[in-house]
C-alpha positions in Angstrom: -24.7 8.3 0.7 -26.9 4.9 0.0 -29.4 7.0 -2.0 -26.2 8.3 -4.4 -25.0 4.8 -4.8 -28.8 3.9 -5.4 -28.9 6.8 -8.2 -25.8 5.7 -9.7 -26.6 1.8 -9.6 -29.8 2.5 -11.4 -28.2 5.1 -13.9 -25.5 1.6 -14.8 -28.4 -0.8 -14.8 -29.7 1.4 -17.6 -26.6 1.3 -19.5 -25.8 -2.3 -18.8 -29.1 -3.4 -20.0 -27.5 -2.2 -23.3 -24.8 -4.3 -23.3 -26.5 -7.4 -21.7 -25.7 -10.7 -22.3 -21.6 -11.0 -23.4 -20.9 -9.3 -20.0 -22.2 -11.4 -17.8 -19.8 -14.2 -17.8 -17.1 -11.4 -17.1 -18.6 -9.9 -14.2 -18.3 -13.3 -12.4 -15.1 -13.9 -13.3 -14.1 -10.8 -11.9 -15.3 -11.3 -8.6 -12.3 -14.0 -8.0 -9.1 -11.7 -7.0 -6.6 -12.5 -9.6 -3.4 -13.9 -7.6 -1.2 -11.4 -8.4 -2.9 -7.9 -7.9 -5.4 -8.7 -5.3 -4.7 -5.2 -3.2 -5.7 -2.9 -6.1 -8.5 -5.4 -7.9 -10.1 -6.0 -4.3 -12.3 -2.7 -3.8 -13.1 -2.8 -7.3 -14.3 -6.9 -7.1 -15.8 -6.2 -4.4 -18.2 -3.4 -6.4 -18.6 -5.2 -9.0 -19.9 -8.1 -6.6 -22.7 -6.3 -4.8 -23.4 -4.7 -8.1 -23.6 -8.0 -10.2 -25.3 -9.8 -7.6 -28.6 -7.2 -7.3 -28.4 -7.4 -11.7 -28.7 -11.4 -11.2 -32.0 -11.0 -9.9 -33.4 -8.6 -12.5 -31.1 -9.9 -15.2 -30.8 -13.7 -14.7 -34.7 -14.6 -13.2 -36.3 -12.9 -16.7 -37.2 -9.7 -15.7 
């Protein structure tokens, strides 16, 4: 299970890099549940937290 999420993490991180920049700001947004759909948003945030939070280190600190 952790080595398929590892796969698919990396297999993002490659696409992301892409992207870059514009999305960042997004990404943290998102991990603050909106007020109104907080049930559905939650497992999704909650992804995207982990997720953002292992870019911040390769992304934000220059790498």
């Amino acid at each position: 299970m952790r080595m398929r999420m590892m796969m698919k993490t990396k297999m993002m991180r490659k696409k992301e890099k892409r992207r870059k920049r514009k999305r960042r700001t997004e990404i943290f947004l998102s991990h603050q549940p909106r007020k109104g759909n907080e049930a559905e948003f939650s497992s999704f945030s909650y992804f995207l937290f982990f997720f953002s939070l292992g870019r911040g280190f390769g992304a934000g600190w220059g790498a």
